[in-house]
C-alpha positions in Angstrom: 110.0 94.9 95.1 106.7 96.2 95.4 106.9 99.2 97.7 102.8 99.4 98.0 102.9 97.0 100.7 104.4 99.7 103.2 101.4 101.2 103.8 100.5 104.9 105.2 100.4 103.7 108.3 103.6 102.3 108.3 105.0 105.4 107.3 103.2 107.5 109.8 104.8 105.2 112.4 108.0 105.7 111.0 107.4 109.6 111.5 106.2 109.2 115.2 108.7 106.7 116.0 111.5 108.0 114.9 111.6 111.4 116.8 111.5 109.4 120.3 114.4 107.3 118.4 116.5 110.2 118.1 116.4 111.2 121.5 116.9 108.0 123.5 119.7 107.0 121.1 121.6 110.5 121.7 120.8 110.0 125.2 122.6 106.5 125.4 125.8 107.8 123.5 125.9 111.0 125.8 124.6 110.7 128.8 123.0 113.7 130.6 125.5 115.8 127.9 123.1 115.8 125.6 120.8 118.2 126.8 123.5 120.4 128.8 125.5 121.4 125.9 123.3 123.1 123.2 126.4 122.8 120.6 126.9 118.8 121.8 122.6 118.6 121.4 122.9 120.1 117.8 125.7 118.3 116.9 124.5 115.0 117.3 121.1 115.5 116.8 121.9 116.2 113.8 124.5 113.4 113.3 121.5 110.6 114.1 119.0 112.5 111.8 121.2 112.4 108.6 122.8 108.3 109.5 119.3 106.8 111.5 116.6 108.0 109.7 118.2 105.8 106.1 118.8 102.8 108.1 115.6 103.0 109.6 113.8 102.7 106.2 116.2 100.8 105.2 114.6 98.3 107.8 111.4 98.3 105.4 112.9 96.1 102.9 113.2 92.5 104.8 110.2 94.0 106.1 108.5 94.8 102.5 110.1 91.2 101.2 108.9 89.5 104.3 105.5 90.0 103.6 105.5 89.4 100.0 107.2 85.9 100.9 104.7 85.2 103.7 101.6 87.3 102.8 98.9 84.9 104.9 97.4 86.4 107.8 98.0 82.7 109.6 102.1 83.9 108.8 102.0 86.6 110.8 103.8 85.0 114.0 106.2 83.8 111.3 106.7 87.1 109.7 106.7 89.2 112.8 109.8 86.5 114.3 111.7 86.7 110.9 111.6 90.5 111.2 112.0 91.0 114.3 115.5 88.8 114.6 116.5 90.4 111.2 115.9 94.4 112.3 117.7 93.5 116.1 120.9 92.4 114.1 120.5 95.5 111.7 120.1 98.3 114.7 122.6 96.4 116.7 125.0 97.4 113.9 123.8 100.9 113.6 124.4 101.7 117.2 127.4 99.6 117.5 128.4 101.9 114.6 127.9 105.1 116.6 129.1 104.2 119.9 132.5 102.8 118.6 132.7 105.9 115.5 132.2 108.7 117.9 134.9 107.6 120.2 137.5 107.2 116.9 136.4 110.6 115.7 136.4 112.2 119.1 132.7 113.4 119.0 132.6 116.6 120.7 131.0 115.8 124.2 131.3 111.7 123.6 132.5 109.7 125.8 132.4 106.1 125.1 130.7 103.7 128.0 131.1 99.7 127.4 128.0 99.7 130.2 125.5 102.3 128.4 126.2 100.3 125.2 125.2 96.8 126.6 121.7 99.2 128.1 121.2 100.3 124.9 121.5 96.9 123.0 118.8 95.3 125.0 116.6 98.3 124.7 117.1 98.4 121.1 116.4 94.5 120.6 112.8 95.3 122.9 111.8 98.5 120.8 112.6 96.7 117.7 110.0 93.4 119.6 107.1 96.8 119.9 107.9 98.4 116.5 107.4 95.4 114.8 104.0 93.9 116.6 103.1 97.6 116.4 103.4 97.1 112.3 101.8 93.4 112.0 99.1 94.7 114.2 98.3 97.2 111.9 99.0 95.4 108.6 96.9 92.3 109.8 93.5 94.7 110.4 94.6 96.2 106.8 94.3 92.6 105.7 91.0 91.8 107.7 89.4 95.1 106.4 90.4 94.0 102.8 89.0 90.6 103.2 85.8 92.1 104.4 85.0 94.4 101.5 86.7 91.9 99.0 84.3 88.9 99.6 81.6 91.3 99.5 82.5 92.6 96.1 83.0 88.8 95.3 79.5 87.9 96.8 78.0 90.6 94.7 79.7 89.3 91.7 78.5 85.8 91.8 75.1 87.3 92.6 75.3 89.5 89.4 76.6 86.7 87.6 73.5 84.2 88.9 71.1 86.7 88.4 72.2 87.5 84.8 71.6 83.5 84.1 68.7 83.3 85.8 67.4 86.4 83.9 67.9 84.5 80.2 66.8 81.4 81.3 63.1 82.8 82.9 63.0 85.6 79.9 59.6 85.3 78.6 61.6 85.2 75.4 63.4 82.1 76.6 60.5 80.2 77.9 58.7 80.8 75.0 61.5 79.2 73.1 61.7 76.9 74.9 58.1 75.8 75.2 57.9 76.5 72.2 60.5 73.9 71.2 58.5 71.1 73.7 54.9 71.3 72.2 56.9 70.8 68.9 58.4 67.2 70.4 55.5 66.2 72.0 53.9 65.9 68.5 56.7 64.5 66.1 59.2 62.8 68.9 57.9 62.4 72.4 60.7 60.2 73.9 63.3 63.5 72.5 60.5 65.9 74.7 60.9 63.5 77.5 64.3 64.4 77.0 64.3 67.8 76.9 62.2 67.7 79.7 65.0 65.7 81.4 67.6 68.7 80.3 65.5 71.9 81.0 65.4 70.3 84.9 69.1 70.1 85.2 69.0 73.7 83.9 67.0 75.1 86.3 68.5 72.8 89.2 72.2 74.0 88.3 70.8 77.3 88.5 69.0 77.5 91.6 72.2 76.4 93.3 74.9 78.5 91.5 74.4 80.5 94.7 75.7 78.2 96.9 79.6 78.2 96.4 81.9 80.8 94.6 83.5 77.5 92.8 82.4 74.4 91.0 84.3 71.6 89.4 85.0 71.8 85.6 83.3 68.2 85.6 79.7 69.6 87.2 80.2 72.9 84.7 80.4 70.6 81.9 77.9 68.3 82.9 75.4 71.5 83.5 76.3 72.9 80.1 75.7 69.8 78.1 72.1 70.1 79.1 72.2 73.8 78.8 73.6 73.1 75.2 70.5 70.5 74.7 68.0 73.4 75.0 69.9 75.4 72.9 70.7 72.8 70.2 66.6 71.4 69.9 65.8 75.5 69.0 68.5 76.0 66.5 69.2 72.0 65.3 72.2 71.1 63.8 73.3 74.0 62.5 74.9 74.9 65.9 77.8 72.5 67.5 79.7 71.7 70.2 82.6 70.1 70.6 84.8 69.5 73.9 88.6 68.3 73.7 88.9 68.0 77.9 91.4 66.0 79.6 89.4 64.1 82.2 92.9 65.2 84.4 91.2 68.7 84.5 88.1 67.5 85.7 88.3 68.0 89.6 90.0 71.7 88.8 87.9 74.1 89.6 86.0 77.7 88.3 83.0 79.9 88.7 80.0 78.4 88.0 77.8 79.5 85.4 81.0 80.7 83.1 80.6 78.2 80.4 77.0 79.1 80.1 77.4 82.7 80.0 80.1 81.6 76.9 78.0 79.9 75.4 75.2 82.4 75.6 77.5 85.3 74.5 78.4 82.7 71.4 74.8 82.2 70.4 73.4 86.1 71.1 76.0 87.5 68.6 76.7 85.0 65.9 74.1 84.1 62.8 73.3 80.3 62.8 72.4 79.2 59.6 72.4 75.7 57.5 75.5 77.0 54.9 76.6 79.0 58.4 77.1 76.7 61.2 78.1 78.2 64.6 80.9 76.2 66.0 81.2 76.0 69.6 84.6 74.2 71.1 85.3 74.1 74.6 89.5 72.1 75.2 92.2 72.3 77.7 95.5 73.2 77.4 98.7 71.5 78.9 99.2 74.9 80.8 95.9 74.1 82.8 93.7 76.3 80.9 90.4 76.2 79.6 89.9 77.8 76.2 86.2 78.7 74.9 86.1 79.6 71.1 83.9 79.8 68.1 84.0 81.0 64.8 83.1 84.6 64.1 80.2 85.3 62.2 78.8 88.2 63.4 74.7 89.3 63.0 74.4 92.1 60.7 72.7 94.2 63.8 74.6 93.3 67.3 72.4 92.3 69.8 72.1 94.8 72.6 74.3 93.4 75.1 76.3 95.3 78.5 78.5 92.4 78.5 77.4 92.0 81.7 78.4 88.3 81.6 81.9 88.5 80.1 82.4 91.4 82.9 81.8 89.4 85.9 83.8 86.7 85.0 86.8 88.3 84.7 85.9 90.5 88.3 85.1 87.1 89.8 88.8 85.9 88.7 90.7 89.2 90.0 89.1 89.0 93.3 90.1 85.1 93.2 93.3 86.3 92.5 93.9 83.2 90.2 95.1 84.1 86.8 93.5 86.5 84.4 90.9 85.9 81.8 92.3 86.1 77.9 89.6 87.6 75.6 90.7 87.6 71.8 88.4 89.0 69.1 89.9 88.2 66.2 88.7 87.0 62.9 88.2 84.1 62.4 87.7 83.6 66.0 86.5 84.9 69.3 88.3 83.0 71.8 88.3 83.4 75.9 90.7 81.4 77.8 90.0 81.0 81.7 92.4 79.6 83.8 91.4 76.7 85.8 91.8 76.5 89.7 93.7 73.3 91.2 92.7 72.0 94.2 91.9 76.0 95.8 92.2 76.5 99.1 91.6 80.0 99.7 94.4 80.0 102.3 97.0 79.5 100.1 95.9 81.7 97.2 97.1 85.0 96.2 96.3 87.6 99.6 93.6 88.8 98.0 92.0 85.2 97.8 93.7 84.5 101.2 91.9 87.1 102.5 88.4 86.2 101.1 88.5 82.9 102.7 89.5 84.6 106.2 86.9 86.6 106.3 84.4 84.1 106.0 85.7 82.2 108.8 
């Protein structure tokens, strides 16, 4: 069990908490003799100290397992009822376990009384009903606060990751490729630099609204990168290839946008394209639900300068999504990233941490 989810706070409750607990307990099992007799007050004080304070953490585990089980911030009512019914049957154990010992030990200064037992039942059941709100309260800002910084770190990310593909595609490096490339056409093939034309405006469309959604279907990705490909493919011809093996199944799954193009780009930047050295590009599914990017490695003498800004945001963009991990293999005689595709997301019913992304946005 993952004790992280008991929080500080939870444990600094515990310590305020379970002072006043001693007291009113003791009081219930003794009556005004617990603060008349100093040997009586010792005694039992510390009797409860050394046989409450273990069950009372020993109340965090449903409570630790409940909110793995039901982690949502819209469980909470669920969660808190769950715990709340499961911590009144514990504590009604523990203090029918005192009441009932005491008397068959013959306590020093215990006298046993059916009435303050039935008292202290009901109190216990409606201290157990203002620990627990007390926790979910807290817990459920915990959440809200975490949403808030983690959709921020996630907005950032898809900016980063936009303005990284904006960057290569408006590089006066790029454009001069590229128009480079088009007064070519317009000479030898005009209906091709129609074409490319055609292409370079779903580039820069695709781009412009990356910035829109934090997801994209693996359909529009593909789409966008066959005419991001295009450009690429008219500047270094048929020496570098693409290939795609995707089950139309995976098409409505979902992913980042702009990943395939920052793939593809990483592909290009780092490998030597030549007529006797192809650059092979494949982009497949697997039966798992994953998408796997790969090409064969044949690294430039001199590696391009490169952060690996690209690569980087990806896999921060999947952590804060909480859906999978990204798989990055460089190993001759390929570099291979497989990405995890997203089914039918709805942020709600993600891991917390995507739970909480979507909560905070609403």
């Amino acid at each position: 069990m993952n004790l992280n989810i008991f929080t500080q706070q939870d444990t600094r409750i515990a310590l305020f908490i379970l002072p006043v607990y001693f007291g009113i307990l003791n009081y219930a099992l003794f009556g005004s003799a617990y603060f008349e007799h100093f040997d009586v007050f010792l005694l039992a004080t510390a009797s409860i100290i050394i046989f409450w304070t273990p069950a009372y953490f020993l109340h965090a585990v449903p409570a630790l397992w409940l909110r793995q089980r039901f982690p949502y911030i819209r469980q909470t009512a669920l969660r808190l009822c769950l715990a709340w019914s499961v911590h009144v049957l514990m504590s009604s154990t523990m203090i029918l376990g005192f009441f009932y010992s005491y008397e068959w030990v013959h306590f020093p200064g215990y006298t046993f009384d059916a009435a303050r037992l039935h008292v202290t039942l009901i109190f216990s059941a409606i201290g157990n009903l203002i620990v627990n709100v007390v926790h979910e309260s807290i817990y459920t800002f915990e959440q809200w606060d975490t949403a808030l910084r983690e959709a921020d770190q996630l907005q950032q990310a898809n900016l980063r990751s936009q303005l990284e593909g904006l960057k290569g595609q408006i590089s006066p490096h790029f454009l001069f490729n590229a128009l480079n490339s088009l007064s070519s056409l317009i000479e030898e093939d005009p209906d091709q630099a129609q074409q490319f034309i055609d292409e370079m405006s779903s580039v820069y469309r695709y781009l412009l609204r990356a910035n829109e959604t934090e997801l994209t279907t693996l359909d529009q990705e593909l789409a966008f990168t066959r005419s991001y490909f295009h450009l690429l493919r008219t500047r270094h011809g048929e020496h570098l290839r693409l290939e795609e093996a995707v089950d139309e199944k995976y098409y409505t799954y979902q992913l980042p946008p702009l990943t395939l193009q920052l793939l593809l780009e990483n592909a290009v930047k780092h490998n030597i394209i030549l007529p006797e050295q192809p650059l092979h590009i494949r982009i497949e599914t697997r039966d798992d639900g994953r998408l796997v990017v790969q090409n064969n490695l044949q690294r430039k003498p001199v590696h391009a300068l490169s952060n690996q800004v690209g690569l980087s945001n990806i896999i921060n963009k999947y952590r804060l999504l909480g859906k999978g991990e990204i798989d990055v293999r460089d190993e001759a005689p390929y570099f291979t990233v497989t990405i995890p595709l997203i089914r039918d997301i709805t942020f709600s019913e993600s891991h917390a941490t995507a739970s909480n992304i979507a909560l905070a946005k609403r």
